[in-house]
matplotlib code that plots the C-alpha trace (Angstrom):
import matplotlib.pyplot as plt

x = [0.0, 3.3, 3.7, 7.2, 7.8, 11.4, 13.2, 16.8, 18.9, 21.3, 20.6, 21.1, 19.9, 18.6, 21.8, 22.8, 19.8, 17.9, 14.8, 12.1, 9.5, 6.7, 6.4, 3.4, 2.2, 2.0, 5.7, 8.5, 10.9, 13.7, 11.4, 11.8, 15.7, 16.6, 15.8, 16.7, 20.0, 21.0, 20.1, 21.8, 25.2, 25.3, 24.4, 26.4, 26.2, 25.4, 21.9, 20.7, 16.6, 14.7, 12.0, 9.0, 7.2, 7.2, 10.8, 9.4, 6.9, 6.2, 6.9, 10.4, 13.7, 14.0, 15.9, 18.5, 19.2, 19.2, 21.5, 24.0, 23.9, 24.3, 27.1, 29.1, 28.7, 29.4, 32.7, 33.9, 32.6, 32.9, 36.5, 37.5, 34.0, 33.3, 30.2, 27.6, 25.0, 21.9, 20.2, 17.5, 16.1, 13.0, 11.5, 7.7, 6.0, 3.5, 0.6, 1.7, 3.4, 5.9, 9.2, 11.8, 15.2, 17.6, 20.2, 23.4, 24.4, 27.6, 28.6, 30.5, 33.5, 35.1, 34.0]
y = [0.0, 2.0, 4.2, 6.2, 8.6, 9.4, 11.9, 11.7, 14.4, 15.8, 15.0, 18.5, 17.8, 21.4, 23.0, 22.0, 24.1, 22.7, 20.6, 20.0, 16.9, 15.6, 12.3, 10.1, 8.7, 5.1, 4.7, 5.4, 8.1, 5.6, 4.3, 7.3, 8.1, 4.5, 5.3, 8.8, 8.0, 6.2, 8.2, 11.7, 10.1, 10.4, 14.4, 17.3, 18.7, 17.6, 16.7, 19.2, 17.4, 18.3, 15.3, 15.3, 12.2, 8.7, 7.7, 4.3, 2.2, -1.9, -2.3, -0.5, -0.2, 2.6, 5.7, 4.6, 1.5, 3.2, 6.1, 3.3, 1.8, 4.4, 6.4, 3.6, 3.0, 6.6, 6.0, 3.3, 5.0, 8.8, 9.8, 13.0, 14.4, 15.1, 16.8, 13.9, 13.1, 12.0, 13.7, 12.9, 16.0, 14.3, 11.2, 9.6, 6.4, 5.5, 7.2, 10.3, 12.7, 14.8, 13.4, 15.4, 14.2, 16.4, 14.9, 16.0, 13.3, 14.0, 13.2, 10.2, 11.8, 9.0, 4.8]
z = [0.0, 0.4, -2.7, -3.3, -6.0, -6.7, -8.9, -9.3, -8.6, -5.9, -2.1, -1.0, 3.1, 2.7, 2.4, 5.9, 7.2, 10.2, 9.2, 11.5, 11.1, 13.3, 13.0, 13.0, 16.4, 15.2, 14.6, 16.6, 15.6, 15.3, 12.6, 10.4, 11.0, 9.8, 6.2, 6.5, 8.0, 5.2, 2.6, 4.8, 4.2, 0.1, 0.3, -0.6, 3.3, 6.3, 7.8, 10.8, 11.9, 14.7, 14.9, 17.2, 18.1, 20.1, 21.2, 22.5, 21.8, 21.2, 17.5, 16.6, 18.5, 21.0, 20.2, 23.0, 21.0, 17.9, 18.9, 20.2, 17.2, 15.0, 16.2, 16.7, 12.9, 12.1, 13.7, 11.7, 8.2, 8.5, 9.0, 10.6, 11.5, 14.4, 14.5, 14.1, 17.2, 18.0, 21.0, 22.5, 23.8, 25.8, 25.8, 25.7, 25.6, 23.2, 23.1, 24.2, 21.1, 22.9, 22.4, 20.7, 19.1, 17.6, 14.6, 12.9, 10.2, 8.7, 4.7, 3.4, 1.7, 0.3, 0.5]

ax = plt.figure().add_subplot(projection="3d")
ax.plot(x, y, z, "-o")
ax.set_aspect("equal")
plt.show()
């Protein structure tokens, strides 16, 4: 049921600009930054998101687990930038909406 359009082109991450998203209440935010994470590292700067939403919930990992994860990644593939981190600002449980997590992903400058 999942539709995706795509146009290729440059991934700009908005110029390095900070982006702010609310995301849905039925996913985690971890749920979101998994596919965005991926597709931050192949842009021309770096990724600055403020995202608002569930950090916990039954179906998806937690943001703890997932900033764990994550940055010790970063560290193995992104040399000499220092400025990547996941924070997570404040937390929430399913159903409540008021978690906030703030993101720098860096760029891959060479494989």
């Amino acid at each position: 049921g999942t539709s995706l359009k795509f146009i290729p082109g440059t991934i700009t991450n908005n110029n390095g600009e900070c982006l702010t998203f609310e995301a849905d209440i039925s996913r985690n935010i971890s749920y979101y930054l998994e596919g965005i994470f991926l597709i931050s590292l192949f842009g021309k700067e770096k990724l600055n998101l403020n995202i608002t939403g569930v950090t916990n919930n039954l179906f998806d990992i937690s943001m703890d687990s997932f900033k764990v994860v994550i940055m010790s990644l970063l560290d193995k593939i992104v040399f000499g930038d220092t400025g990547n981190k996941i924070e997570i600002k404040q937390r929430c449980f399913y159903p409540n909406n008021s978690g906030e997590v703030s993101v720098v992903f860096p760029i891959i400058r060479f494989i």
